[in-house]
Phi, psi and omega in degrees: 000146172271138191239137184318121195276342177285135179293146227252140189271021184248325178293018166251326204271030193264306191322159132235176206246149205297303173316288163324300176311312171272358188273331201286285210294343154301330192304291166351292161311300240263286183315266194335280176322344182279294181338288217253017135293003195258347182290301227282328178293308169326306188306327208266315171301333180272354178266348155255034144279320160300307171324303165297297195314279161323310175309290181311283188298006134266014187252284181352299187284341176285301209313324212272337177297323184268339182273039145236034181256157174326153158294312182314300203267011170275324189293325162302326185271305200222008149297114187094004219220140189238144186231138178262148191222151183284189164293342169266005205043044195260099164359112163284093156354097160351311193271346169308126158252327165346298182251166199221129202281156194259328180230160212199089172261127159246113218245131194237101155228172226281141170243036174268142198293346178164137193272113153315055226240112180084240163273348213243137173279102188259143187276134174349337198254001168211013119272166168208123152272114182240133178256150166233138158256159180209137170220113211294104186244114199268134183045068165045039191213127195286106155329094190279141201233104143306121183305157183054029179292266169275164154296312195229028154111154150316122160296337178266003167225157221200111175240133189259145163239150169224157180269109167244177207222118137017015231233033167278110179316084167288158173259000000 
C-alpha cells in the first residue's frame, strides 16, 4: 500500500482565515472612528467648563473686591467699569500694555432706593444688588454669536448676581 502524501486535516486548524481577519479589522475600524469623532466634543466640554470655572472665580474676586471697599466708593470705583483678567483669571492692571485681557468683568449695581429680599425692605445705603458679567474674549478679540447660534444663551459670557452688605463700621 501507498500511504498519502496530503498533510493530515488537524494541522490546520490553529490559524485564522484571511476572511476573519479583515471582518475582525472592520470591526476595529468602525469602534477607532466613533472614538475619534468623540475627541473634538470632549476637547470642547473641557474647554467650557474651564471656562465656567475661570468666570466664577472672577466674579468671586470682583465681588470679594467690592465688599472691602469703602461703602461711599463702590459706585465710584466700580459701577459701570469693566475690569480684565488673563487666561488664569488673574487681574490685569490698567497700566500693563504688555498683556491683552482673555475675560472681561463688568460690574453693574441695582440703582434703585431700596432693595427687596424676600418680605423685607433694605434701604441703598445698607444692601446692594450687583451683577457681574464676565466674558470670555480669547486673545482680546471680541467673539462674533451668530442669532440663534446657542440654545441657552453665549457660552461665553457668563452673568452673576450678588447681594452686598453694608459692612462698614458707623458711629
Amino acid at each position: 500500500m501507498k500511504k498519502s502524501t496530503s498533510p493530515s486535516p488537524s494541522l490546520f486548524k490553529g490559524g485564522f482565515t484571511l476572511a476573519e481577519v479583515m471582518i475582525a479589522m472592520g470591526i476595529v475600524a468602525s469602534v477607532m472612528v466613533a472614538l475619534l469623532g468623540m475627541i473634538p466634543l470632549g476637547v470642547r466640554q473641557v474647554r467650557e467648563a474651564t471656562n465656567l470655572t475661570i468666570s466664577g472665580r472672577i466674579a468671586q474676586e470682583v465681588i470679594s473686591n467690592i465688599q472691602q471697599s469703602n461703602w461711599k466708593d463702590i459706585e465710584k470705583t466700580f459701577d459701570g467699569k469693566t475690569f480684565e483678567f488673563d487666561h488664569e483669571g488673574f487681574l490685569i492692571r490698567p497700566d500693563s500694555k504688555e498683556q491683552t485681557g482673555t475675560y472681561e468683568a463688568r460690574v453693574t449695581l441695582t440703582n434703585s432706593t431700596t432693595i427687596n429680599f424676600g418680605q423685607t425692605e433694605y434701604p441703598k445705603d445698607t444692601l446692594r444688588k450687583v451683577l457681574i458679567t464676565v466674558e470670555y474674549t480669547p486673545d482680546g478679540m471680541k467673539i462674533v454669536v451668530r442669532p440663534n447660534q446657542y440654545k441657552n444663551g453665549n457660552p461665553n459670557i457668563q452673568n452673576y448676581n450678588f447681594y452686598v452688605a453694608n459692612q462698614n463700621k458707623t458711629k
